[in-house]
C-alpha positions in Angstrom: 62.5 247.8 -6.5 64.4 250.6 -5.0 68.2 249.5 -4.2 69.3 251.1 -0.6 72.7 252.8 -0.6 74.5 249.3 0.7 72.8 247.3 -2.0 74.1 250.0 -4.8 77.6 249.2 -3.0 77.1 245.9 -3.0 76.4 245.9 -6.8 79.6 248.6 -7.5 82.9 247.0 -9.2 84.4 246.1 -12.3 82.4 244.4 -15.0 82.8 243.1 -18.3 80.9 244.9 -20.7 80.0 243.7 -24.1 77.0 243.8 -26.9 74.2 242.2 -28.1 73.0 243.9 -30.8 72.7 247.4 -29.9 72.2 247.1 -26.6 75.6 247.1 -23.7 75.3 244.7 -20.8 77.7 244.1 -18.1 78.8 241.2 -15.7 81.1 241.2 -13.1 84.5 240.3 -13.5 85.0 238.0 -10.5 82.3 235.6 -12.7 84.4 235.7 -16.3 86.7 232.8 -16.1 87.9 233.0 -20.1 86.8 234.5 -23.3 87.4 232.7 -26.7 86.4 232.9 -30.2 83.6 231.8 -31.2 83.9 227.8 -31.7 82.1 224.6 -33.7 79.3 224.0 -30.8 77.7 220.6 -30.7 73.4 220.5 -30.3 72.1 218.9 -27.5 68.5 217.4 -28.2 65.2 218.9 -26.5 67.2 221.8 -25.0 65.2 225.2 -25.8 66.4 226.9 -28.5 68.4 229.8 -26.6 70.8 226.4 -25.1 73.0 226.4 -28.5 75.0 223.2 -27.3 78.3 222.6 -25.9 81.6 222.7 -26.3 85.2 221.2 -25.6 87.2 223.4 -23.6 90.2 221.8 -22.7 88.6 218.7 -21.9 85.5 220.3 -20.0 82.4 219.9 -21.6 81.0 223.6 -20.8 77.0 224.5 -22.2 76.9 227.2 -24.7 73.8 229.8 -24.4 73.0 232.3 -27.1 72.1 235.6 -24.8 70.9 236.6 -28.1 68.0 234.2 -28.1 67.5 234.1 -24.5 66.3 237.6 -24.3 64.6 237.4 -27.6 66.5 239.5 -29.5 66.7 239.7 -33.4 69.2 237.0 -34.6 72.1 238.5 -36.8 74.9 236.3 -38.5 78.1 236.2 -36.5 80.7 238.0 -36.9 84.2 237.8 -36.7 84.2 239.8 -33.2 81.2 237.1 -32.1 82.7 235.2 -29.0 82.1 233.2 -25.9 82.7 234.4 -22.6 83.0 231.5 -20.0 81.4 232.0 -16.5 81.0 230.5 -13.6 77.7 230.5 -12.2 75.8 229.4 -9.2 73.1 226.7 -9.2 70.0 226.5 -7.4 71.9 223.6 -5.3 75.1 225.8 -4.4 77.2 223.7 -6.3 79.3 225.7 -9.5 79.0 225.4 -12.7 81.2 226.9 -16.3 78.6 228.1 -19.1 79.3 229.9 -22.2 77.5 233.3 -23.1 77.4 233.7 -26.7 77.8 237.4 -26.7 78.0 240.1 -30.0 81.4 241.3 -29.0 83.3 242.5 -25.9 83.7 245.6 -25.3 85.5 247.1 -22.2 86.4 246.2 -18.1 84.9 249.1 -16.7 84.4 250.1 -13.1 81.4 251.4 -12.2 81.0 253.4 -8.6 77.6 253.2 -6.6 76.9 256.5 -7.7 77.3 255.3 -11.8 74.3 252.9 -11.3 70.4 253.4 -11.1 68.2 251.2 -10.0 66.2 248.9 -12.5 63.2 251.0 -13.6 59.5 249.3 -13.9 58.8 248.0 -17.0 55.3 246.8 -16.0 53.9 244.1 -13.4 54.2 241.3 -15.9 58.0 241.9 -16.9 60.5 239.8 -14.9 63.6 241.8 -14.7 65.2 239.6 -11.8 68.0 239.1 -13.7 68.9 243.0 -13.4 71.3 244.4 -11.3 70.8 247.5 -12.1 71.7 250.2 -14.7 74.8 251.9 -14.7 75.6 255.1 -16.8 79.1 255.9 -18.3 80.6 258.4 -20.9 76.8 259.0 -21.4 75.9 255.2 -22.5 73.6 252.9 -20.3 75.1 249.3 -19.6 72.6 246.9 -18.4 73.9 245.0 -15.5 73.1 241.5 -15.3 72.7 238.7 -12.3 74.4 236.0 -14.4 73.1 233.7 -11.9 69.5 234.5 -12.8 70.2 234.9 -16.5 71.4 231.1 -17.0 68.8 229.6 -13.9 67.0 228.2 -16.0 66.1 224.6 -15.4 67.3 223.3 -19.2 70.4 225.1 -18.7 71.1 223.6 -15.4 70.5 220.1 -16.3 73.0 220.8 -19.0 75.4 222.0 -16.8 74.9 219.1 -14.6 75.3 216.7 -17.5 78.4 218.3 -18.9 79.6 218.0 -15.1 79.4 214.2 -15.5 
């Protein structure tokens, strides 16, 4: 899909950029609520295996999702610059949730101009890349980024929000 010039300015602003293995992604900042250490997450039964648990934030009960897992990446062993960055996202019934993106490591706020981002190239008819923004280049370094919306719409991960909003 070809972005017009008002969709690329839509998309332009200042993200959070961080790893996942090799690989740099990036979510807007007006969607990062918090970022902690990595924490002691609790399972939840029948979740897939990408929902890790949840956690105890202050007294808010906020579902943790590997982003490692959900995009079927090799697993590594955290380390100590493993953490979680808190989100808010929005469900498929307009209502808000917090979730927690279990991410390599953060990297950088970076603000990215319509001009610093390409649109999502093709990666075949039977690859959903949805969840793409786009791809924005700095300091010669490509940053994939995400529609945290669409990352964490998964139905699991929505009932999960909604019991942890309970």
């Amino acid at each position: 899909m070809i972005a017009t010039a008002e969709e690329k300015s839509s998309i332009a602003g200042k993200y959070l950029t961080f790893r996942l293995g090799r690989e740099s992604y990036g979510i807007s900042v007006l969607r990062i609520r918090e970022i902690i250490r990595n924490v002691e997450v609790t399972p939840v039964p029948q979740m897939p295996e990408y929902v890790k648990g949840v956690i105890n934030l202050r007294g808010k009960i906020i579902p943790i999702v590997d982003l490692r897992r959900k995009f079927d990446l090799s697993n590594i062993k955290d380390t100590d610059q493993t953490c979680i960055v808190v989100v808010q996202v929005r469900q498929s019934d307009g209502s808000t949730a917090l979730m927690g993106l279990l991410v390599d490591a953060v990297e950088e706020v970076v603000n990215f101009g319509s001009g610093d981002i390409e649109d999502t190239p093709n990666f075949g008819g039977s690859l959903d890349t949805e969840y793409i923004l786009g791809m924005a280049k700095v300091r010669g370094a490509v940053k994939t980024l995400l529609d945290i919306d669409r990352v964490v719409a998964a139905d699991a991960i929505t009932k999960a929000a909604h019991a942890a909003a309970v």
